[in-house]
N, CA and C atoms as a LAMMPS dump frame, in Angstrom:
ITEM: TIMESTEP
0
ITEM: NUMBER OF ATOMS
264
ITEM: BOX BOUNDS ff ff ff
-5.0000000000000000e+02 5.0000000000000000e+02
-5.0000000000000000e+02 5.0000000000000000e+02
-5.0000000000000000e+02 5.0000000000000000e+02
ITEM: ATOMS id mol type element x y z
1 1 1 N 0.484 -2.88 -14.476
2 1 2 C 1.524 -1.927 -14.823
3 1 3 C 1.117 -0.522 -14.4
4 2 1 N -0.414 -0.24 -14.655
5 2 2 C -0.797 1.159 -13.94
6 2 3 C -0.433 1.304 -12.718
7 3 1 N -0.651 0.427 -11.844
8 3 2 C -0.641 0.776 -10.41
9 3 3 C 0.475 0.741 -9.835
10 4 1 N 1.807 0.191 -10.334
11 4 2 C 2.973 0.161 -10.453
12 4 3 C 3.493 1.713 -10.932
13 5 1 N 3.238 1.597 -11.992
14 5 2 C 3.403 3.156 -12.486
15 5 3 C 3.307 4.519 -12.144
16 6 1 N 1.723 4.269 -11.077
17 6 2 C 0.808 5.439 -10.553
18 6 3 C 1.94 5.275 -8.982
19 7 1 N 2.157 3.921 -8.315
20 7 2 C 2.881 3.916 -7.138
21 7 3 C 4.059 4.726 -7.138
22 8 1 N 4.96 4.528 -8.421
23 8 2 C 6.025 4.808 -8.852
24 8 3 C 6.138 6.391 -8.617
25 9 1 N 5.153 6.952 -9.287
26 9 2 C 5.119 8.35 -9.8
27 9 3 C 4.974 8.969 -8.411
28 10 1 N 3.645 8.627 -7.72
29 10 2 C 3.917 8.953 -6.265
30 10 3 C 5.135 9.414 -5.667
31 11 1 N 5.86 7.893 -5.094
32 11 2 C 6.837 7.979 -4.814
33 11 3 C 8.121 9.046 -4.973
34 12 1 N 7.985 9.094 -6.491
35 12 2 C 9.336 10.314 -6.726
36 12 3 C 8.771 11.963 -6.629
37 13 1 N 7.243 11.838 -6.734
38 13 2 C 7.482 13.188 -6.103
39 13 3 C 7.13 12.984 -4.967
40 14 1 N 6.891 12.659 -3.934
41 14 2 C 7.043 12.45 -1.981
42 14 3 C 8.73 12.749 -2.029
43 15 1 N 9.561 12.096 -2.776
44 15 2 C 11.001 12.286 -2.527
45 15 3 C 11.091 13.713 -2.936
46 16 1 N 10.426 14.474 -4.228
47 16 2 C 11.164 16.006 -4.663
48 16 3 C 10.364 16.699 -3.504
49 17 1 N 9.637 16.324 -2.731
50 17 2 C 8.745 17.42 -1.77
51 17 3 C 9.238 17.23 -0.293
52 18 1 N 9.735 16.4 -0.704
53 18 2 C 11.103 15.99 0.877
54 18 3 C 10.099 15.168 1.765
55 19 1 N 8.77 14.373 1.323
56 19 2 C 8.153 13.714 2.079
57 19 3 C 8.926 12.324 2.529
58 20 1 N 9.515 12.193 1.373
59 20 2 C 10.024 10.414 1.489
60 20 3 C 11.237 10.589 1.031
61 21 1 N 12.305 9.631 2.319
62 21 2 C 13.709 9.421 2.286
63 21 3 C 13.976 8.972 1.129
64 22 1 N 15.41 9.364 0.784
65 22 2 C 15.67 8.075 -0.573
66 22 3 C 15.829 6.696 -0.039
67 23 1 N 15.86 6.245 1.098
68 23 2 C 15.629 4.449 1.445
69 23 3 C 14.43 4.117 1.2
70 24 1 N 13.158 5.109 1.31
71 24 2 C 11.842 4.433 1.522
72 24 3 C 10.933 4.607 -0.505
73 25 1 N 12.027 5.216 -1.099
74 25 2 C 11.05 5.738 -2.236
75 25 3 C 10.481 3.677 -2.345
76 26 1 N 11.623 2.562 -2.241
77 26 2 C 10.986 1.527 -2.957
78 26 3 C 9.702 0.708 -1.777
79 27 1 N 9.538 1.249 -0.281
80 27 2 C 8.635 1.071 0.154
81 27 3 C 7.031 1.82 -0.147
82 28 1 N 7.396 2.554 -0.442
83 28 2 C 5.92 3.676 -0.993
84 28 3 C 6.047 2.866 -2.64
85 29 1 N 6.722 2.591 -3.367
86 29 2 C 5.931 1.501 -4.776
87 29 3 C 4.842 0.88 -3.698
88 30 1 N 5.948 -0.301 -3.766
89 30 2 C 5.537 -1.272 -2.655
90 30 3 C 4.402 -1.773 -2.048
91 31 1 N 4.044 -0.935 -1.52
92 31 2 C 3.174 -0.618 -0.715
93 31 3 C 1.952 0.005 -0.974
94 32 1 N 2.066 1.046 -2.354
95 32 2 C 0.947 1.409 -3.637
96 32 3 C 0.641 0.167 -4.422
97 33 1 N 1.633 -0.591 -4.97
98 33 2 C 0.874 -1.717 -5.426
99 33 3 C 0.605 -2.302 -4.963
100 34 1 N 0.856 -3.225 -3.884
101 34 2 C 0.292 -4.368 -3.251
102 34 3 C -1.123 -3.52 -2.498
103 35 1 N -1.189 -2.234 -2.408
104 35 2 C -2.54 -1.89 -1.753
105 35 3 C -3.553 -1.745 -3.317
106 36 1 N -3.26 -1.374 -4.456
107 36 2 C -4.029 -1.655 -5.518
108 36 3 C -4.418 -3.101 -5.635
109 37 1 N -3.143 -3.925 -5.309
110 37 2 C -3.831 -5.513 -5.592
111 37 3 C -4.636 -5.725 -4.432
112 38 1 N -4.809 -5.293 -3.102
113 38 2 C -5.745 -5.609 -2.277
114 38 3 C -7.096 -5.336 -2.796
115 39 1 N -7.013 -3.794 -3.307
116 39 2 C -8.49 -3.543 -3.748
117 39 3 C -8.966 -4.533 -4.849
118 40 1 N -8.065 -4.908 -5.887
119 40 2 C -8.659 -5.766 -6.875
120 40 3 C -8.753 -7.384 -6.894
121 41 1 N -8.746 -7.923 -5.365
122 41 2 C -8.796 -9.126 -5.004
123 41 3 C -9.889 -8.821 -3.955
124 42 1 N -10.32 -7.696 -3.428
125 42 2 C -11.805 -7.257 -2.765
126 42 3 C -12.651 -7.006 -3.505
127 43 1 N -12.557 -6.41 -4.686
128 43 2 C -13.708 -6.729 -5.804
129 43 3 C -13.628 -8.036 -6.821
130 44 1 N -12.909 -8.538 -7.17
131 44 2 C -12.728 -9.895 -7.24
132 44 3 C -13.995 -11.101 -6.383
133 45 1 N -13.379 -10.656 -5.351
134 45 2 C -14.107 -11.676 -4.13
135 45 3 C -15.849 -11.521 -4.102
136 46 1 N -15.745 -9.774 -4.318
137 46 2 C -17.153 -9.063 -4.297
138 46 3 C -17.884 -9.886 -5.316
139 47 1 N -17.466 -9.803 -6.604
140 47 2 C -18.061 -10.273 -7.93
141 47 3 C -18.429 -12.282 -7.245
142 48 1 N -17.439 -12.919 -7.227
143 48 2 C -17.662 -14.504 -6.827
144 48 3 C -18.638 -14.499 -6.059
145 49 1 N -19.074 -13.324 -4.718
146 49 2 C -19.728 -13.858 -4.187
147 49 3 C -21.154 -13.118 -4.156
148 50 1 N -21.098 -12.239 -5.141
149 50 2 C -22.567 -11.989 -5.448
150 50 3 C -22.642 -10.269 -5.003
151 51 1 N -21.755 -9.628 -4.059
152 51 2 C -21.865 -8.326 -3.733
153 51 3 C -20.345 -7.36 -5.016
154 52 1 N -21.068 -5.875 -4.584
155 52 2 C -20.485 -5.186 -4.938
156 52 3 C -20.205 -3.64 -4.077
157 53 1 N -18.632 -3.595 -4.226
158 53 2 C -17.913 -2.904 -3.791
159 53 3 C -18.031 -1.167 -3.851
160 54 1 N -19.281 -0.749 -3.003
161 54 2 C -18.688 0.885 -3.608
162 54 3 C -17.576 1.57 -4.159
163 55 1 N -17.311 2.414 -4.593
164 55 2 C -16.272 3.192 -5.195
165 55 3 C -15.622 3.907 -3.773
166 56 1 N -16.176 4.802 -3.137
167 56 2 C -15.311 5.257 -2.268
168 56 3 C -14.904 4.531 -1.053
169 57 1 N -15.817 3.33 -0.686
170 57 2 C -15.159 1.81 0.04
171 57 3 C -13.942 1.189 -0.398
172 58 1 N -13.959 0.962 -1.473
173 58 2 C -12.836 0.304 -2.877
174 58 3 C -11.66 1.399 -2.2
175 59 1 N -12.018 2.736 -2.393
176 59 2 C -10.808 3.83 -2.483
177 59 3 C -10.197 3.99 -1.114
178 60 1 N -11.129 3.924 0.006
179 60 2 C -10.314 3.778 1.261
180 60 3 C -9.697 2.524 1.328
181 61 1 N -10.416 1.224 0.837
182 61 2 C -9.453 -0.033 1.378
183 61 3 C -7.933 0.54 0.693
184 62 1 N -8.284 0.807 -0.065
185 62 2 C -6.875 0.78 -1.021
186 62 3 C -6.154 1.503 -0.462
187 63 1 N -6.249 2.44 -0.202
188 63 2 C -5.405 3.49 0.689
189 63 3 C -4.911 2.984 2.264
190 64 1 N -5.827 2.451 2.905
191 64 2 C -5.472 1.965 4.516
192 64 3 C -5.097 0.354 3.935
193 65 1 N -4.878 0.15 3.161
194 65 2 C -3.848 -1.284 2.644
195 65 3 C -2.615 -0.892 2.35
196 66 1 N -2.608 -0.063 2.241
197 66 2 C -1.498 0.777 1.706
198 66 3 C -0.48 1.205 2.471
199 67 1 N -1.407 2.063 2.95
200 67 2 C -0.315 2.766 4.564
201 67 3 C -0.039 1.959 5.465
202 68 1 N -1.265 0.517 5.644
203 68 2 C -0.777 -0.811 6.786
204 68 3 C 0.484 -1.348 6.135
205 69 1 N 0.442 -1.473 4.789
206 69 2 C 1.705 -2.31 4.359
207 69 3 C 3.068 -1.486 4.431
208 70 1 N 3.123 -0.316 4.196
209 70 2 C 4.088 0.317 3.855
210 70 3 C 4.862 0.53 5.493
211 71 1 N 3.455 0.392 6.26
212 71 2 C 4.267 1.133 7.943
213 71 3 C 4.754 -0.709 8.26
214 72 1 N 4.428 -1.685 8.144
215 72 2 C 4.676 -3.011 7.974
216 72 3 C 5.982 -3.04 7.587
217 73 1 N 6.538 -2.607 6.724
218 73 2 C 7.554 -3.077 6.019
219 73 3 C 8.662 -1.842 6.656
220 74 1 N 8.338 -0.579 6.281
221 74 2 C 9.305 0.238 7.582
222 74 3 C 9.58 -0.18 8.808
223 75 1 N 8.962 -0.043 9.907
224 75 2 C 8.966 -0.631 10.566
225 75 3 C 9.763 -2.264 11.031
226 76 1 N 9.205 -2.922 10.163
227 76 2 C 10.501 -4.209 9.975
228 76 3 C 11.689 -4.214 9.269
229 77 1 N 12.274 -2.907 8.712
230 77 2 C 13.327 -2.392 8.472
231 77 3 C 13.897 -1.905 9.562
232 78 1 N 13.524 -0.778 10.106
233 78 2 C 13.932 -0.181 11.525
234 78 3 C 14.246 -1.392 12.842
235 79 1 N 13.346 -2.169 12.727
236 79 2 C 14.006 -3.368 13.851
237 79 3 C 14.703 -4.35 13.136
238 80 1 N 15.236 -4.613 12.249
239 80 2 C 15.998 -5.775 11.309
240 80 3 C 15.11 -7.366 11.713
241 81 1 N 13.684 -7.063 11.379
242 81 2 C 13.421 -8.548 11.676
243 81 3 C 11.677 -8.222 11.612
244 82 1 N 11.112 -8.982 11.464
245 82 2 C 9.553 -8.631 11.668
246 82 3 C 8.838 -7.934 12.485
247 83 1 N 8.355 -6.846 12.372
248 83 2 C 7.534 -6.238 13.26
249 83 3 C 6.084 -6.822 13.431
250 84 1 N 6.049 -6.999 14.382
251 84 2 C 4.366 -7.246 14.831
252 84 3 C 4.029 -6.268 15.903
253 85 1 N 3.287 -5.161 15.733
254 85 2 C 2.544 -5.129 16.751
255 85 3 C 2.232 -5.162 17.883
256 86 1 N 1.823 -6.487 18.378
257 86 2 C 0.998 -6.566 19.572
258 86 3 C 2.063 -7.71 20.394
259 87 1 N 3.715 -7.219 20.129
260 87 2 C 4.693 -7.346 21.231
261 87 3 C 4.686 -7.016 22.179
262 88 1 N 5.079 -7.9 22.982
263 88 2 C 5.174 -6.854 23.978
264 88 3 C 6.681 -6.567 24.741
């Protein structure tokens, strides 16, 4: 619910600062939580397999999970269909 919450809060102010359209406020959630659940299925994994996750490692995955998912999902909005990449 935090990271939902914390995504959330983001989001509406990117919209009052004119960063983010009103189409994209529900891609920036989105895209904040599912990059929080990345980090907590990388320390997850860390713990099972015996290592541990720095803090500011943890804080970039989370962030470049974030911005991959969110430009992921724009992006496959803008073309009405899946974006990949390495189309050609």
């Amino acid at each position: 619910m935090a990271a939902a919450g914390g995504a959330a809060l983001i989001a509406v102010v990117g919209r009052l600062a004119g960063l983010v359209p009103a189409a994209g406020i529900w891609v920036v959630v989105a895209a904040g939580f599912l990059g929080a659940l990345a980090e907590s299925a990388a320390n997850d994994l860390g713990r099972r397999f015996g290592f541990k996750l720095d803090h500011e490692f943890a804080n970039a995955m989370n962030t470049f999970a974030g911005a991959a998912i969110a430009a992921e999902i724009w992006l496959s909005l803008a073309k009405s269909g899946l974006y990949l990449p390495l189309e050609g």
